[in-house]
C-alpha positions as a printed Julia matrix, in Angstrom:
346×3 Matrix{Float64}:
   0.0     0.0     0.0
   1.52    3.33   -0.75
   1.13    6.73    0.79
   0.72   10.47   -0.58
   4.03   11.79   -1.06
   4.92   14.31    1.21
   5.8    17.03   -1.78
   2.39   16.09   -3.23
   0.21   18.27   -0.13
   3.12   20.9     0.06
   3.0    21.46   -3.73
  -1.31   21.26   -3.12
  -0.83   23.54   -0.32
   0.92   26.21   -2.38
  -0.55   25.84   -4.96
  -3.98   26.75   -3.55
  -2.75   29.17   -0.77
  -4.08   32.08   -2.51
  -7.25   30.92   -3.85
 -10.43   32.01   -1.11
 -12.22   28.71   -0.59
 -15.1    27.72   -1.01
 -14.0    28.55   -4.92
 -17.16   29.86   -7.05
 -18.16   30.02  -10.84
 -15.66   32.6   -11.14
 -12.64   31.61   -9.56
 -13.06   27.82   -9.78
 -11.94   28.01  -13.7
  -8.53   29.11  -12.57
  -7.72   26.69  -10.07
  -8.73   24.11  -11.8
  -6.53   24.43  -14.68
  -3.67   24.92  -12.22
  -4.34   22.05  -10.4
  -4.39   20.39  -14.24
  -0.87   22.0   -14.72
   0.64   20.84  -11.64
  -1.15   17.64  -11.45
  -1.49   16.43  -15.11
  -1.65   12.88  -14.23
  -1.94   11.21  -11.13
  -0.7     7.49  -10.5
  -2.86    4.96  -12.69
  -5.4     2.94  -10.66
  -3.89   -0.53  -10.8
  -0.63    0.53  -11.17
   0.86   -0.28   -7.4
  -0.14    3.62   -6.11
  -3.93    3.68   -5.92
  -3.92    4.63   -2.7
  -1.65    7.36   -2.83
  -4.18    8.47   -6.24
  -6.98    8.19   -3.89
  -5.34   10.08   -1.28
  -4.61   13.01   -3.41
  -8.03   13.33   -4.68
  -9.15   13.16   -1.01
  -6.75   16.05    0.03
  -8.58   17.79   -3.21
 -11.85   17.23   -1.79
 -10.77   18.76    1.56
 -10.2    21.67    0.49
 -13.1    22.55   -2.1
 -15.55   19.66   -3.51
 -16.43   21.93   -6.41
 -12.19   21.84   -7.8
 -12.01   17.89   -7.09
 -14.93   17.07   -9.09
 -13.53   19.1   -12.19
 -10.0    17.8   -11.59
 -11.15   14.15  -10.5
 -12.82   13.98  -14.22
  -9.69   15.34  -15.41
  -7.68   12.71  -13.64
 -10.27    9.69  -15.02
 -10.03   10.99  -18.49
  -6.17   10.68  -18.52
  -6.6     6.71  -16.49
  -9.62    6.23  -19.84
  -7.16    7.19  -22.67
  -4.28    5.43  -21.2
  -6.44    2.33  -20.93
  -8.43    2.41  -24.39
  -6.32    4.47  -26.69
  -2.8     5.46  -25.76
  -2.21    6.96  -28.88
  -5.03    8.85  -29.0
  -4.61   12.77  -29.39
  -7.6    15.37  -29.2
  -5.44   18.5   -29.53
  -6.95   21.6   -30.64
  -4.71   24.17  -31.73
  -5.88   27.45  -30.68
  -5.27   26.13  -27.22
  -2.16   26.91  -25.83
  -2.86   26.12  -22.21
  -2.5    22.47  -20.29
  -5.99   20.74  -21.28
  -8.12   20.26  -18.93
 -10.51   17.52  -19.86
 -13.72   16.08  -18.73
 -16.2    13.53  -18.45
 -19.34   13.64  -19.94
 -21.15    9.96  -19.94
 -23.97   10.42  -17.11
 -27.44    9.65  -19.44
 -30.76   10.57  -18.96
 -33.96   10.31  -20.68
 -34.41   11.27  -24.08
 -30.96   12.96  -24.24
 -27.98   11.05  -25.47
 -25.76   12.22  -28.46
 -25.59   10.35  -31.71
 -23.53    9.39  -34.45
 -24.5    12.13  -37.46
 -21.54   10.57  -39.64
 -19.01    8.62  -39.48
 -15.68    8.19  -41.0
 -13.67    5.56  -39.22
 -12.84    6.79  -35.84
 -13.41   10.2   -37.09
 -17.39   10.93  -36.53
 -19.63   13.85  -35.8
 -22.0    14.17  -32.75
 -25.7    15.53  -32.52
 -27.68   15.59  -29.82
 -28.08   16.95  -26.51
 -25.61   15.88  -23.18
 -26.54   16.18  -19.5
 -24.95   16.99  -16.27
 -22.0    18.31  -18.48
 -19.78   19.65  -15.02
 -16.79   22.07  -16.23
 -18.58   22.77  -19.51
 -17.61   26.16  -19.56
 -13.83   26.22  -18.8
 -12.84   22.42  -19.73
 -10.94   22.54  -22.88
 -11.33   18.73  -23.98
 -14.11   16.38  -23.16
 -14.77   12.21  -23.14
 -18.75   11.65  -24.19
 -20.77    8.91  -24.37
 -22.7     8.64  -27.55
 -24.57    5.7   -29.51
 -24.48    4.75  -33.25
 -27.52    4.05  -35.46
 -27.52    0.44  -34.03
 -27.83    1.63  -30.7
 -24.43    0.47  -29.84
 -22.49    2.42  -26.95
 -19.43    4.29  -28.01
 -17.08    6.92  -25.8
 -15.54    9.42  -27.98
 -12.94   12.19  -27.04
 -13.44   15.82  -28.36
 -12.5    19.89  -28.01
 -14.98   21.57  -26.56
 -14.08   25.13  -27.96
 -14.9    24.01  -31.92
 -18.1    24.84  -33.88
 -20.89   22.63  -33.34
 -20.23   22.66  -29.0
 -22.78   25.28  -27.86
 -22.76   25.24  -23.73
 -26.52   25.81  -22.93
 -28.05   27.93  -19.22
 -30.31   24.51  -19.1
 -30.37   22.01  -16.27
 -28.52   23.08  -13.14
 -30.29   24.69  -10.48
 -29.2    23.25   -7.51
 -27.18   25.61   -5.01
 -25.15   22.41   -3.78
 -22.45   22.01   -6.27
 -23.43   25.44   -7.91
 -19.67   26.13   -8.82
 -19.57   23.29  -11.41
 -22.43   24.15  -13.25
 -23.03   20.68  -14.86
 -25.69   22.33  -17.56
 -26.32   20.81  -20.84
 -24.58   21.19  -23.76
 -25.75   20.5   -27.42
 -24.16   19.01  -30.45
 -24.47   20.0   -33.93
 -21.97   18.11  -35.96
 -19.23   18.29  -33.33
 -16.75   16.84  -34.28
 -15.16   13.83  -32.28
 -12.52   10.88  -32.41
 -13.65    7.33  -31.05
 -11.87    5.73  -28.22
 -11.37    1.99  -28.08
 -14.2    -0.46  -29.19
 -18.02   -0.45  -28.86
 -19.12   -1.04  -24.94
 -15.16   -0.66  -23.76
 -15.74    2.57  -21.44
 -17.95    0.57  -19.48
 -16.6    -3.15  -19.55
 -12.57   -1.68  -19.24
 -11.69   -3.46  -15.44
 -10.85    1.06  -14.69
 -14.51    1.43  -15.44
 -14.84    0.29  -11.41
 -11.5     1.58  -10.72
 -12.99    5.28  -11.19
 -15.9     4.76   -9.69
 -14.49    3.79   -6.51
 -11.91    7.07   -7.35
 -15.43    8.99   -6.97
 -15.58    8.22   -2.74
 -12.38    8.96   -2.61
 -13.46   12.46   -3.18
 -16.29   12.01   -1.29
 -14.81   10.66    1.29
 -12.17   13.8     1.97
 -14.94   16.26    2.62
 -16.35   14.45    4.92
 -12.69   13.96    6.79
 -12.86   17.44    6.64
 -15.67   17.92    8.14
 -15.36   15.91   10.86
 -12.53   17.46   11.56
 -14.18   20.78   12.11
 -16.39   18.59   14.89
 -13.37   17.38   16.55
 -11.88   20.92   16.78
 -15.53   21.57   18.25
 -14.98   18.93   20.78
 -11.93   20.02   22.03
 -13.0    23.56   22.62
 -15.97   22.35   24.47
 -16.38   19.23   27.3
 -19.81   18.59   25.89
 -20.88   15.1    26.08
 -23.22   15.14   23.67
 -20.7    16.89   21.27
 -17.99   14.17   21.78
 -20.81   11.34   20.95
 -21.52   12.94   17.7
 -17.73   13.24   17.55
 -17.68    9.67   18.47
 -19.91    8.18   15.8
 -18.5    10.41   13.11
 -15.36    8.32   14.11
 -16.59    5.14   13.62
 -18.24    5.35   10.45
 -15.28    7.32    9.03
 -12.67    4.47   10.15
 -14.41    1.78    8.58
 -15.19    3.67    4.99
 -11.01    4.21    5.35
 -10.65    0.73    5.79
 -12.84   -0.01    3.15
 -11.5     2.12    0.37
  -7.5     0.97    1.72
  -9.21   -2.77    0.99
 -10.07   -1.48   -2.08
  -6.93    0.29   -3.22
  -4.92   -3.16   -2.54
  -7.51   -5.36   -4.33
  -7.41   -3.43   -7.39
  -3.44   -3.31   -7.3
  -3.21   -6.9    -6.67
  -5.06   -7.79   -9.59
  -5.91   -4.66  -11.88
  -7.52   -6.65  -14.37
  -9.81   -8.99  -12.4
 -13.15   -7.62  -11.99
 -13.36   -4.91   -9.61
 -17.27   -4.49   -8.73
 -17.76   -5.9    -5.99
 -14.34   -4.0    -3.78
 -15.56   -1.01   -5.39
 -19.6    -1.23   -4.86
 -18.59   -1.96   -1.43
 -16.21    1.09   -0.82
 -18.75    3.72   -2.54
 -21.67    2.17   -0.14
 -19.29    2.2     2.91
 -18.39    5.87    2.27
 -22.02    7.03    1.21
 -23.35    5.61    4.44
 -20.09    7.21    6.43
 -21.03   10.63    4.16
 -24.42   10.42    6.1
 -23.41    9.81    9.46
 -21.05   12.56    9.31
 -23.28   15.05    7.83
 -25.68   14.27   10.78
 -22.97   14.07   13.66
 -21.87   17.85   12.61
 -25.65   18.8    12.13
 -26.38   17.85   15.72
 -22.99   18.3    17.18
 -22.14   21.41   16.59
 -25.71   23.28   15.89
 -26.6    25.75   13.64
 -23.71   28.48   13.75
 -21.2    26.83   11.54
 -23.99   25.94    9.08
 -25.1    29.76    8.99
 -21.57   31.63   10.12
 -18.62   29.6     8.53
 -18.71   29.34    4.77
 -16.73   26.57    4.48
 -19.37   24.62    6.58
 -21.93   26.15    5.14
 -20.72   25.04    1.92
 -19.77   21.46    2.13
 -22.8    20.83    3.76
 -24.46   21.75    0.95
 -22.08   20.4    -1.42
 -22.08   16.77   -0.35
 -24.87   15.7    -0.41
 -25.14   16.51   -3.63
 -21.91   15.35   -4.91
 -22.8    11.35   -3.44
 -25.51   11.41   -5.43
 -23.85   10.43   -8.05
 -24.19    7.27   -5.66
 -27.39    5.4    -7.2
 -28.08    4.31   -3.91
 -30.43    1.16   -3.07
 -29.6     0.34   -6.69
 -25.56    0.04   -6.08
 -26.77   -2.03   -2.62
 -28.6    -4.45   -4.73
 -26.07   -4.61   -7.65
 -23.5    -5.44   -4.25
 -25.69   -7.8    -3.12
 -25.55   -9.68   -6.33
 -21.6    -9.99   -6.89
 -21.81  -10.93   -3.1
 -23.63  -13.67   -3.92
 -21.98  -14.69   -6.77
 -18.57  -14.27   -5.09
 -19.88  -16.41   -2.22
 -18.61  -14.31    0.72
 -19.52  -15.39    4.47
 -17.63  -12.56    6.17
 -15.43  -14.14    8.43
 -12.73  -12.5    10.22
C-alpha cells in the first residue's frame, strides 16, 4: 500500500494558498486548470499507487468539492485514454494552455448524443448531453454517444470548436453550484472514437474510477469531521464528543474499506473490480451520512449559517454522493456478493 508523497500536499498547499475557498463560478476556472498544470496525471489505478491516487483526490476534496470534481474527471479521463487508446490525441490548436478535460457519460432520458456521420474513428455528434460539469472552462471532453444500431461508443473531443454550444439549461441546484453541470448541445461536433463499442464501461478502470469517486467524497467528509473534533476540544460537551464519536466510527471503517479497495485493485488490476468497489462507494455514502448528521447535531446551527466553508460542504455533499445510485448500487452489491460467495469471516 503506498502513501501520498509528502511534496504532493506541500505542492497542493501552495498551490492553492491564494485561492479564497469555497472557490465559485468565477474563480473555480482558474484553479482548476492549475491544479491540471501541476497535477497532469496522477498514479494509474492498478498501477501499485492507488492509494496514494486516492489520497490526493481526497486532500482535493478537503479543500473545495467543487475543484475535485472538475480535476477528479480530469484525472479519469487521462486513467480512460491510457487504458483504451494510448495513442489517442484530441489537440486543438488554438489552445495553448494544459488541457483540462472532462467527463461527460452520465445519461438521462431522451438525451444522449448520436452518431450524425461517421468516418472511421473520425465521426460527428448531434444531440443533446446532460450533467456536463466544467462545460464552460474544460478545454477537452470524453462523451458517451450511440451509433444508429444503438451500440455504446465513448468518444474524445474539443470543446471550444463549432458545433459545442454550452446551454443555461439544467442546473439549479445551489449544492455544487460552482460546477455548473448544464447541458450542452451538439451540432456536428466533431469527435474521435476511443477503443471499441461497450469498452468505457466493460474496461476493469470502469470500477476503478468509480471507486476514485468516494475517494473524493470521502475527503470532505474527513474534513468535516474534523471541524467537529476541533468543536470537541473547545468544548467538554458530552453530547458533542458522541456525535464526535460516531463520526469516528463510520469514518474508520469507509477508510478501511476504500484501503481494501486500493490493494484489491493493485493486486489484480484486471480482475473484476465491482464488488471491492460497490462496497467502498456504499461504505463511504453511508459514512457521508453519518457525518453530515454528527456535525448537524454536534455542533448546531452556527457553523452551518456563520462559517462558509461549513456552510458550503454541507451543501455540497450531499449533492456530490448522489452520483451514488443508492439502493440500486446495494442491490447490484448484493448480487456480486452472492456470486462471489462471501460469508464474512474475520
Amino acid at each position: 500500500m503506498s502513501d501520498l508523497p509528502a511534496h504532493w500536499q506541500a505542492e497542493l498547499d501552495a498551490l492553492l494558498v491564494s485561492e479564497p475557498m469555497p472557490l465559485d463560478t468565477t474563480t473555480l476556472a482558474g484553479a482548476t486548470a492549475r491544479l491540471a498544470a501541476a497535477f497532469p496525471v496522477l498514479p494509474m489505478p492498478g498501477a501499485g499507487n492507488t492509494l496514494a491516487r486516492w489520497q490526493f483526490l481526497a486532500e482535493v476534496a478537503a479543500r473545495d468539492l467543487a475543484l475535485v470534481k472538475i480535476y477528479e474527471a480530469h484525472a479519469d479521463a487521462r486513467a480512460i485514454l491510457a487504458e483504451l487508446a494510448p495513442a489517442a490525441r484530441c489537440e486543438a490548436p488554438s489552445l495553448a494552455r494544459q488541457p483540462v478535460w472532462a467527463v461527460w457519460a452520465a445519461r438521462s432520458p431522451g438525451n444522449e448524443l448520436s452518431f450524425a456521420s461517421r468516418d472511421g474513428k473520425a465521426v460527428k455528434l448531434a444531440g443533446t448531453k446532460a450533467w456536463c460539469s466544467g462545460a464552460r472552462f474544460v478545454t477537452h471532453a470524453l462523451v458517451t454517444c450511440v451509433d444508429a444500431d444503438g451500440s455504446d461508443w465513448l468518444a474524445a473531443l474539443p470543446v471550444d470548436q463549432p458545433g459545442v454550444t454550452v446551454s443555461e439549461r439544467g442546473w439549479e441546484a445551489v449544492g455544487m453550484e460552482a460546477t455548473q453541470s448544464v447541458e450542452v448541445d451538439f451540432a456536428d461536433a466533431h469527435a474521435t472514437l476511443v477503443g471499441d463499442p461497450g469498452a468505457y464501461v466493460r474496461r476493469p478502470g470502469f470500477w476503478h474510477g468509480g471507486a476514485g469517486i468516494a475517494a473524493c467524497w470521502y475527503g470532505a467528509a474527513s474534513a468535516l469531521a474534523a471541524r467537529l473534533r476541533d468543536a470537541a476540544q473547545r468544548r467538554d460537551n458530552p453530547y458533542l464528543r458522541a456525535h464526535q464519536g460516531a463520526a469516528d466510527v463510520a469514518l474508520v471503517a469507509a477508510r478501511a474499506c476504500l484501503r481494501e479497495c486500493a490493494a484489491a485493485i493493485d493486486g489484480a488490476p484486471r480482475a473484476d473490480a465491482t464488488r471491492h468497489a460497490l462496497r467502498a462507494r456504499c461504505a463511504v455514502e453511508s459514512a457521508v451520512d453519518s457525518t453530515l448528521r454528527a456535525c448537524a447535531r454536534g455542533m448546531g446551527a452556527a457553523p452551518l449559517c456563520r462559517d462558509r466553508w461549513v456552510a458550503r460542504v454541507s451543501a455540497d455533499l450531499p449533492v456530490f454522493v448522489r452520483q451514488s445510485h443508492a439502493e440500486a448500487d446495494l442491490a447490484a452489491l448484493a448480487g456480486a456478493v452472492l456470486e462471489s460467495g462471501e460469508d464474512w469471516r474475520l
